[in-house]
Biopython code that builds the backbone (N, CA, C, O; Angstrom):
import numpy as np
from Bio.PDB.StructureBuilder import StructureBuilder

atoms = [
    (1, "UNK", "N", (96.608, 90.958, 97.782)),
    (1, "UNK", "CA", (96.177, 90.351, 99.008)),
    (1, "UNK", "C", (94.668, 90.151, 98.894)),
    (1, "UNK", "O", (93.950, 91.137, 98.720)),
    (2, "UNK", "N", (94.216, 89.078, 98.971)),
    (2, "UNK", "CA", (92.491, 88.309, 99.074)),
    (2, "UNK", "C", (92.410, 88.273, 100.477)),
    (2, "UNK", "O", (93.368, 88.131, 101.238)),
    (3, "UNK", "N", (90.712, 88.464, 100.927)),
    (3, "UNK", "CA", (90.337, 88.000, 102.072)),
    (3, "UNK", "C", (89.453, 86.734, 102.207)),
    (3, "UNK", "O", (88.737, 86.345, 101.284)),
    (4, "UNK", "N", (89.515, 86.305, 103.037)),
    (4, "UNK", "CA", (88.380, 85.232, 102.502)),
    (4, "UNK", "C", (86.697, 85.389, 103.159)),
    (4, "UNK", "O", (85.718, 84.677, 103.383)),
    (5, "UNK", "N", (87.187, 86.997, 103.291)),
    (5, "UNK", "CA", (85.403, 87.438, 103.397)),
    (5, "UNK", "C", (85.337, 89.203, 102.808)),
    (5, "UNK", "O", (86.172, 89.932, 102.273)),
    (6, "UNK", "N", (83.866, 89.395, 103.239)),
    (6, "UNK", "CA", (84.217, 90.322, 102.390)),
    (6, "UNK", "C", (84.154, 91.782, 103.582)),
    (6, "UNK", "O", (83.072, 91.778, 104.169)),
    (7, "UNK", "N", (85.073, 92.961, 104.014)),
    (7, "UNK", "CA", (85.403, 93.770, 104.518)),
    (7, "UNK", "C", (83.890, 94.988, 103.986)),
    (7, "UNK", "O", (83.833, 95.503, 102.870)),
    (8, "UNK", "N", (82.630, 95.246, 105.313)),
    (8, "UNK", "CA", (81.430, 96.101, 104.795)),
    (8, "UNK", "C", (82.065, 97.656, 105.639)),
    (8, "UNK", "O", (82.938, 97.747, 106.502)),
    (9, "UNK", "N", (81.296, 98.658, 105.036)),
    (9, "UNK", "CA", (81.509, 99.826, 104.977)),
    (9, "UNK", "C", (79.903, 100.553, 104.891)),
    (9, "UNK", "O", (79.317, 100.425, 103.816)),
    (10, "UNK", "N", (79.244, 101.264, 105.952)),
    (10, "UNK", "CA", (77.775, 101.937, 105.661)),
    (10, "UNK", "C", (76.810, 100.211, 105.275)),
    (10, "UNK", "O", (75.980, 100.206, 104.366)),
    (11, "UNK", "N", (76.979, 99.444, 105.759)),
    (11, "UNK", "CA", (76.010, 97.801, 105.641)),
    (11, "UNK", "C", (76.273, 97.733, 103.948)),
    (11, "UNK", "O", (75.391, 97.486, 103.124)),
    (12, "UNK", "N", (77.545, 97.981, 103.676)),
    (12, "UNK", "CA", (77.815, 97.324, 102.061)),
    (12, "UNK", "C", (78.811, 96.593, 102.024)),
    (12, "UNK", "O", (79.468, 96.950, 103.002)),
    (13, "UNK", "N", (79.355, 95.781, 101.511)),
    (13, "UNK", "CA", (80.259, 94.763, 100.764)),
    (13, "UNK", "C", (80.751, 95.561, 100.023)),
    (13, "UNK", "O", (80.027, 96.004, 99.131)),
    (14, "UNK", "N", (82.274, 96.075, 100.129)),
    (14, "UNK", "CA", (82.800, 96.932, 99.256)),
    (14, "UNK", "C", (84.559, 96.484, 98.942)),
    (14, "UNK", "O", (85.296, 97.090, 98.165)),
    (15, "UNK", "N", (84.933, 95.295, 99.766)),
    (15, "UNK", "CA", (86.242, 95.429, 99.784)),
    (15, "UNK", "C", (86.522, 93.503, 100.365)),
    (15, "UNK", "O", (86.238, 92.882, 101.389)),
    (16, "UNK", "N", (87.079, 93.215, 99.301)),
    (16, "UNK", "CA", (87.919, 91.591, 99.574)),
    (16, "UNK", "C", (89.052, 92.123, 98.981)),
    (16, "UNK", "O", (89.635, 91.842, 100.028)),
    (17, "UNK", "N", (89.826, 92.570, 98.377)),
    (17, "UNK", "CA", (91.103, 92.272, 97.962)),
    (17, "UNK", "C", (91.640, 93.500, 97.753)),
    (17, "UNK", "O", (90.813, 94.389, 97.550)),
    (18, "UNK", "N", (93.087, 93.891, 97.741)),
    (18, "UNK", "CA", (93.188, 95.090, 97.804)),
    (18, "UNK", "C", (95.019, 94.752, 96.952)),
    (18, "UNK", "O", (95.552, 93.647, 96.850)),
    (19, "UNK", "N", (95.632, 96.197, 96.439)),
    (19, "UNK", "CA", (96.867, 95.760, 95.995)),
    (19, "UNK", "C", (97.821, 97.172, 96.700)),
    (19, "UNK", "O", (97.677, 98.392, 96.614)),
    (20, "UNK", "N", (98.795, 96.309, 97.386)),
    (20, "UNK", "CA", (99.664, 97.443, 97.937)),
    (20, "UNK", "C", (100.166, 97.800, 96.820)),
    (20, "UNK", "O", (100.218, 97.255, 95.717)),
    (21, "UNK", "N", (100.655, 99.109, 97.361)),
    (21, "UNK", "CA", (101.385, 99.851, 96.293)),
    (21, "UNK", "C", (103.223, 100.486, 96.788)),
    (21, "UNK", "O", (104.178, 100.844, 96.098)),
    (22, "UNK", "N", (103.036, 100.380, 98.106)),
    (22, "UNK", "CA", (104.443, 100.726, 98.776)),
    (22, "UNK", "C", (104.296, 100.364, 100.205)),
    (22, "UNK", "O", (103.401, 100.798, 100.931)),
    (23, "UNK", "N", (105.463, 99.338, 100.652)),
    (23, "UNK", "CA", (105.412, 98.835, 101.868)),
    (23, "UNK", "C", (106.884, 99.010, 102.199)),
    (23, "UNK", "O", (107.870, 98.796, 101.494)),
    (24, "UNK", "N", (106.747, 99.642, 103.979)),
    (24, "UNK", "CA", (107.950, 100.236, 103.838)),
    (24, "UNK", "C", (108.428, 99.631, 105.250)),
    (24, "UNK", "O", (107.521, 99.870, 106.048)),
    (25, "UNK", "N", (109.678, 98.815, 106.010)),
    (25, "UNK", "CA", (109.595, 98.060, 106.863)),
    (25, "UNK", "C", (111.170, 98.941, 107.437)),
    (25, "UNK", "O", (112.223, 99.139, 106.829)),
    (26, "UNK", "N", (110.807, 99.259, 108.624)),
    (26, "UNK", "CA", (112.002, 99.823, 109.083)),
    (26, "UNK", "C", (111.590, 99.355, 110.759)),
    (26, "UNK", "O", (110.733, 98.593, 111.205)),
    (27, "UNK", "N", (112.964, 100.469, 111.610)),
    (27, "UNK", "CA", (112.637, 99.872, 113.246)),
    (27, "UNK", "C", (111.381, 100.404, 113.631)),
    (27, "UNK", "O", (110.758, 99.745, 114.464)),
    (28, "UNK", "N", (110.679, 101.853, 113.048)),
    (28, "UNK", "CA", (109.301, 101.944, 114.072)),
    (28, "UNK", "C", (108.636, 101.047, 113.535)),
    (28, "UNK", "O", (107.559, 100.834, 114.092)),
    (29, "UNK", "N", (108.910, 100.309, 112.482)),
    (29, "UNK", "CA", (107.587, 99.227, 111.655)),
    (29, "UNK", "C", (107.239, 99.020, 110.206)),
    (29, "UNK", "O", (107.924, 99.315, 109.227)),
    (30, "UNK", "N", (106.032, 98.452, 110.247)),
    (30, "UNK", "CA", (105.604, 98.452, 108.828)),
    (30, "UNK", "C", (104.554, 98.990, 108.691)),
    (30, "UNK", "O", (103.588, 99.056, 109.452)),
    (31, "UNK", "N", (104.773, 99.509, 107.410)),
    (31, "UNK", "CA", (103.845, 100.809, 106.848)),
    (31, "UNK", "C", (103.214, 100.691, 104.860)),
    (31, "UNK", "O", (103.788, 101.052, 103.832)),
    (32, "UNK", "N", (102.196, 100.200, 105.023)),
    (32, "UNK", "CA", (101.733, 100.119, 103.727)),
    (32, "UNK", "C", (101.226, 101.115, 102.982)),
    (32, "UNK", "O", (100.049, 101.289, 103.297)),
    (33, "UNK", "N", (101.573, 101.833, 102.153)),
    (33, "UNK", "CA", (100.944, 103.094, 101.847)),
    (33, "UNK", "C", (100.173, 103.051, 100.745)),
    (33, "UNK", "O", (100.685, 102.200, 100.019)),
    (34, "UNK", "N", (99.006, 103.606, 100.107)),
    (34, "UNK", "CA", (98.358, 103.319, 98.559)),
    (34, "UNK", "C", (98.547, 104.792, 97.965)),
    (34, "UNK", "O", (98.412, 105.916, 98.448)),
    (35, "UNK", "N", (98.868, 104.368, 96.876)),
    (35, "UNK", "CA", (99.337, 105.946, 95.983)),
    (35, "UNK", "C", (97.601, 106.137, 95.038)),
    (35, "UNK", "O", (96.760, 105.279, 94.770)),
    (36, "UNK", "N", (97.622, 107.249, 94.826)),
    (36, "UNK", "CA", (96.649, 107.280, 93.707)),
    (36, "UNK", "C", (97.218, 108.538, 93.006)),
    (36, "UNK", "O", (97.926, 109.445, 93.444)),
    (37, "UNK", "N", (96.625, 108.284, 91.636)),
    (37, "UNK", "CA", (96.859, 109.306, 90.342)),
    (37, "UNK", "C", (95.757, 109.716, 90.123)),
    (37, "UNK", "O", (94.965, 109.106, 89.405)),
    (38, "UNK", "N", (95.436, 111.082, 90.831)),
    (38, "UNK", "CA", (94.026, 111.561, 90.527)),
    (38, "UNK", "C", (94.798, 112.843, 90.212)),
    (38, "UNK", "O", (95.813, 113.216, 90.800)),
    (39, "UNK", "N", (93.965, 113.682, 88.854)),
    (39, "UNK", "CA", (93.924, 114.694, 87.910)),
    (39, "UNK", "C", (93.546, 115.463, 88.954)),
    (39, "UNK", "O", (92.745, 115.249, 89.864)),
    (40, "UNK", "N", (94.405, 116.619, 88.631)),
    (40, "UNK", "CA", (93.577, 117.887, 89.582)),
    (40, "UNK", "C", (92.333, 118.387, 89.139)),
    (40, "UNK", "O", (91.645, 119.190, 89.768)),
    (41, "UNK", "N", (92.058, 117.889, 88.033)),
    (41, "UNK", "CA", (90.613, 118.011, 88.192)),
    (41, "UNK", "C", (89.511, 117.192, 88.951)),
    (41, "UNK", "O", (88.425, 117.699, 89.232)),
    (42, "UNK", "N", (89.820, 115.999, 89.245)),
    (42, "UNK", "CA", (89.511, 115.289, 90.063)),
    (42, "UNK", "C", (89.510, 115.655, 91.641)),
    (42, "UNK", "O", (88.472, 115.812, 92.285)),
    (43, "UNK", "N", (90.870, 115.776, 92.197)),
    (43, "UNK", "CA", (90.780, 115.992, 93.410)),
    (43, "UNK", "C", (90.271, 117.720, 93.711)),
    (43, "UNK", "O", (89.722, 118.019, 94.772)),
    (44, "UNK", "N", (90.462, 118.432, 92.958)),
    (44, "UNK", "CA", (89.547, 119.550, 93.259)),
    (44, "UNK", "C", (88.020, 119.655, 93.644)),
    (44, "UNK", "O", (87.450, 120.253, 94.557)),
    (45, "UNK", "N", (87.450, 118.654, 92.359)),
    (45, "UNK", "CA", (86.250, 118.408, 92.486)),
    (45, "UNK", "C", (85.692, 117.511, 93.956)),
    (45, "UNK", "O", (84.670, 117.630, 94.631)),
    (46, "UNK", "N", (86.718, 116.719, 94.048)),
    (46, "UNK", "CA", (86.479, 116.118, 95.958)),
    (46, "UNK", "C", (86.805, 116.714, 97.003)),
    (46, "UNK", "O", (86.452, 116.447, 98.151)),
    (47, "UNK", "N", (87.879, 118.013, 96.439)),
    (47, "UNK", "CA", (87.924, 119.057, 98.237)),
    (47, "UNK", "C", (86.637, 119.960, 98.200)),
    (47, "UNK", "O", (86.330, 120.693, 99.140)),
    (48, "UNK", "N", (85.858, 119.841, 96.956)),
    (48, "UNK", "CA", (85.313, 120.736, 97.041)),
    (48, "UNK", "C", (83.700, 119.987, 97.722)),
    (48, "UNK", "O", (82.982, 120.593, 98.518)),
    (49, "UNK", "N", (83.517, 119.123, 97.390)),
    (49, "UNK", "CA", (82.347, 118.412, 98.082)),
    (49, "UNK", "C", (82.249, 118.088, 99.369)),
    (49, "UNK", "O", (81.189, 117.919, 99.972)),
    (50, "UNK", "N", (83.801, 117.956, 100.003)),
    (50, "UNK", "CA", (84.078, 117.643, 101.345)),
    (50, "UNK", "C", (83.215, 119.182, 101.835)),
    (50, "UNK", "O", (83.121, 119.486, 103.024)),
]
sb = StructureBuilder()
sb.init_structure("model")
sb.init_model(0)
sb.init_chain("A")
sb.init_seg("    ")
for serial, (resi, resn, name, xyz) in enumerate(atoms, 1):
    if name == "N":
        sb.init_residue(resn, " ", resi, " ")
    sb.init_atom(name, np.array(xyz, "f"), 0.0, 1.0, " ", f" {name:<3s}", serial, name[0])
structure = sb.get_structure()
């Protein structure tokens, strides 16, 4: 999915296009979800900065 501008975040330009990864359409609705594959070394290192 493209935008035809660009989506800012903190006064930056960070986001025109994006790729679903699971869209799930039932009676409460639709629901796009994004998966990521981050190493537990990775996400450790980001609970830990939070």
């Amino acid at each position: 999915m493209e935008l035809d501008y660009w989506v800012t975040y903190n006064g930056r330009k960070n986001l025109k296009s994006s790729q679903m990864d699971v869209a799930v359409v039932c009676p409460k609705g639709v629901f796009v979800i994004e998966v990521k594959n981050w190493s537990n070394e990775y996400a450790k290192k980001k609970i830990i900065e939070i």
